[in-house]
MIDOSE-1310 file (N, C-alpha, C; in nm, 2 decimals, decimal comma, always signed):
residues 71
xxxx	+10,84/-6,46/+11,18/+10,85/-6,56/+11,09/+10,82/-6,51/+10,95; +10,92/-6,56/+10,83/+10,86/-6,48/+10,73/+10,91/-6,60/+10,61; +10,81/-6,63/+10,51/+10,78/-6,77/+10,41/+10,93/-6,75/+10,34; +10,95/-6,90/+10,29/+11,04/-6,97/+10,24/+11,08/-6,84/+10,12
xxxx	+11,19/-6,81/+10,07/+11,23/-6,72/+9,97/+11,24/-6,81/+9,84; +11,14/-6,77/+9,76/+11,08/-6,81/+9,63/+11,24/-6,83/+9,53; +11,23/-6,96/+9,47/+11,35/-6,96/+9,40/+11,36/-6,84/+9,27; +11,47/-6,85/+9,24/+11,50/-6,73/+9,15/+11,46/-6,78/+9,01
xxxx	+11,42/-6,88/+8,94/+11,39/-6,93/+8,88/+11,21/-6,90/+8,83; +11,15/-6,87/+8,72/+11,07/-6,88/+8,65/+11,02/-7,02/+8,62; +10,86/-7,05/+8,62/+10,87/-7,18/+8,56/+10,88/-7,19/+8,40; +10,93/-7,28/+8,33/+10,93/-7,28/+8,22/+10,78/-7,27/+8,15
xxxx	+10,79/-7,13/+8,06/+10,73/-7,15/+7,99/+10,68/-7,22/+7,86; +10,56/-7,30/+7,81/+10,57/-7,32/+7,68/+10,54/-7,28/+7,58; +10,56/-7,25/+7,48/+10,54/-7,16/+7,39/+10,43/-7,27/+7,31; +10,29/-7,19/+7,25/+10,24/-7,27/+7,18/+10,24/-7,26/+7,03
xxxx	+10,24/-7,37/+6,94/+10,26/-7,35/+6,86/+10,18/-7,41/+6,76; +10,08/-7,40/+6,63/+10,00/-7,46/+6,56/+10,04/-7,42/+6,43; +10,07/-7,63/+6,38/+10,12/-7,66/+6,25/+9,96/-7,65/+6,19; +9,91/-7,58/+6,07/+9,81/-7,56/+6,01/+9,89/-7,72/+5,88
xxxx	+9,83/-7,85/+5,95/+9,83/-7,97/+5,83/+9,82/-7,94/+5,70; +9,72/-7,87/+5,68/+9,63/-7,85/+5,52/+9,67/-7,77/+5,46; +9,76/-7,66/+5,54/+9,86/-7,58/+5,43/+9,99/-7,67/+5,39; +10,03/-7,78/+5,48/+10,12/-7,89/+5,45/+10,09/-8,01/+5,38
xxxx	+9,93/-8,07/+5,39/+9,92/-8,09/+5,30/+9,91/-8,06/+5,12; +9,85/-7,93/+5,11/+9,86/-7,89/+4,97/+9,99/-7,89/+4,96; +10,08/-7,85/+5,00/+10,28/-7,84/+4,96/+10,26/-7,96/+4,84; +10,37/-7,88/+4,74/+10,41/-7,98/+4,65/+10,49/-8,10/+4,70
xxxx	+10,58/-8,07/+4,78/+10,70/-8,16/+4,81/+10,73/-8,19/+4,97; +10,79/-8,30/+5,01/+10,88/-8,31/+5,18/+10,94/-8,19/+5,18; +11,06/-8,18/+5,06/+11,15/-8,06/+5,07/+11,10/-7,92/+5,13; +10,96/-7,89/+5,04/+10,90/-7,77/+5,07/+10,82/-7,77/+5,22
xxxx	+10,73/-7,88/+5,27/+10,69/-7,90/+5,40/+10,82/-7,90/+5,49; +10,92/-7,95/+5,47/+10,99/-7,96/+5,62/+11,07/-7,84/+5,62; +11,05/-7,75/+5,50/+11,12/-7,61/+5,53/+11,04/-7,51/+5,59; +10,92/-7,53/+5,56/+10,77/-7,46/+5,63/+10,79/-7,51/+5,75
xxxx	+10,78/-7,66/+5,82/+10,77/-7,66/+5,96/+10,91/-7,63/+6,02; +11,04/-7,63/+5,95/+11,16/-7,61/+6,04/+11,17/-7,41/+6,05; +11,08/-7,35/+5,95/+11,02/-7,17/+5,97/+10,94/-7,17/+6,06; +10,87/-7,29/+6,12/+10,78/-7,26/+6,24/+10,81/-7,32/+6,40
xxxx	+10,93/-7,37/+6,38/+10,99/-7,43/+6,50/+11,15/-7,36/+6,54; +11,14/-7,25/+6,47/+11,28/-7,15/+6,47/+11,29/-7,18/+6,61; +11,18/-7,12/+6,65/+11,24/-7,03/+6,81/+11,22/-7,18/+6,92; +11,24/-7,31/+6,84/+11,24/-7,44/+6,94/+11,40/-7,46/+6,97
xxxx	+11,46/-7,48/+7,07/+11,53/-7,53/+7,08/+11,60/-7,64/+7,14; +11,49/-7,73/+7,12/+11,51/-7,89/+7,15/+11,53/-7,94/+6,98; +11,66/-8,07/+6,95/+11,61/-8,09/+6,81/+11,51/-8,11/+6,78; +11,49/-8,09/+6,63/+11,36/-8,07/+6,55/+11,36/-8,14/+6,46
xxxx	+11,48/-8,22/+6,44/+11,49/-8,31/+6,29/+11,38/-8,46/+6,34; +11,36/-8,56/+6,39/+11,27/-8,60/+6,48/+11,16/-8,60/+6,45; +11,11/-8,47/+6,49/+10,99/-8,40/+6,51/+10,95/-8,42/+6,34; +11,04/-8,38/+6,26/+11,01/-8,29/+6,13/+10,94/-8,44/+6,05
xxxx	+11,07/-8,53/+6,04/+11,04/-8,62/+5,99/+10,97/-8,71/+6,02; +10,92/-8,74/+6,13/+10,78/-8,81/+6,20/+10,67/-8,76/+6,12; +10,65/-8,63/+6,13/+10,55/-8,50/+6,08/+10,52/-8,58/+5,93; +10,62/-8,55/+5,84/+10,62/-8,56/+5,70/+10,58/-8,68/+5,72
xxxx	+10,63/-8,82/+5,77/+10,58/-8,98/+5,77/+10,43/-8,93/+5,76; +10,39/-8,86/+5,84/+10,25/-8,88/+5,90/+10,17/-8,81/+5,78; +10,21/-8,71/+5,72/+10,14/-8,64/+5,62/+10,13/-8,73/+5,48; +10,22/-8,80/+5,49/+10,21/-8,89/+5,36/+10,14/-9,00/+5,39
xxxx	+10,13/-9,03/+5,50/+10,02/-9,13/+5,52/+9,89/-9,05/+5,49; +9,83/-8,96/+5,49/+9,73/-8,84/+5,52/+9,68/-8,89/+5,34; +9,81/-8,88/+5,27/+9,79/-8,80/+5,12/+9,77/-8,89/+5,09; +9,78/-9,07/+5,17/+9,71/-9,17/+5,07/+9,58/-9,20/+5,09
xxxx	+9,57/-9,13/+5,21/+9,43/-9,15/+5,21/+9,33/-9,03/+5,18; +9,39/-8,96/+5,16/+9,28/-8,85/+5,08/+9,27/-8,82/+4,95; +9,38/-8,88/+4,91/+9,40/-8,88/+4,77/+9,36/-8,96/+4,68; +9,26/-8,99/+4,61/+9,17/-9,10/+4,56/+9,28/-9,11/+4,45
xxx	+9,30/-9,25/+4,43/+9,41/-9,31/+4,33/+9,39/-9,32/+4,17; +9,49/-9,28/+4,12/+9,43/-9,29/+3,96/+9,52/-9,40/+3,93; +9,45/-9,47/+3,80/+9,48/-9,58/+3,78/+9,57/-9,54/+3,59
């Protein structure tokens, strides 16, 4: 008797990845953040447009709240 022959297949690995916010927050601009996070999701190859612009929504929600308002 000898065990079942292991499929040829690898399990997918995930690759990890960490968006540092506060270097996205300081960015001047969306334009300049979603060029930094689409430099950090190169090697993703599921789309990223999605991802990018969820991100930026979410950062600009961030900047109203941290950003004490001037009148």
């Amino acid at each position: 008797w000898s065990p079942p022959p292991q499929p040829p297949y690898q399990e997918e690995e995930i690759p990890e990845l960490e968006i540092d916010v506060d270097e996205l927050l300081d960015m001047e601009s969306d334009d300049t953040r979603a060029a930094r996070v689409k430099e950090l999701l190169v090697d993703c190859y599921k789309p990223t447009e999605a991802f990018i612009s969820g991100l930026l929504d979410k950062i600009r929600g961030m900047q109203k709240l941290s950003t004490p308002q001037k009148k």
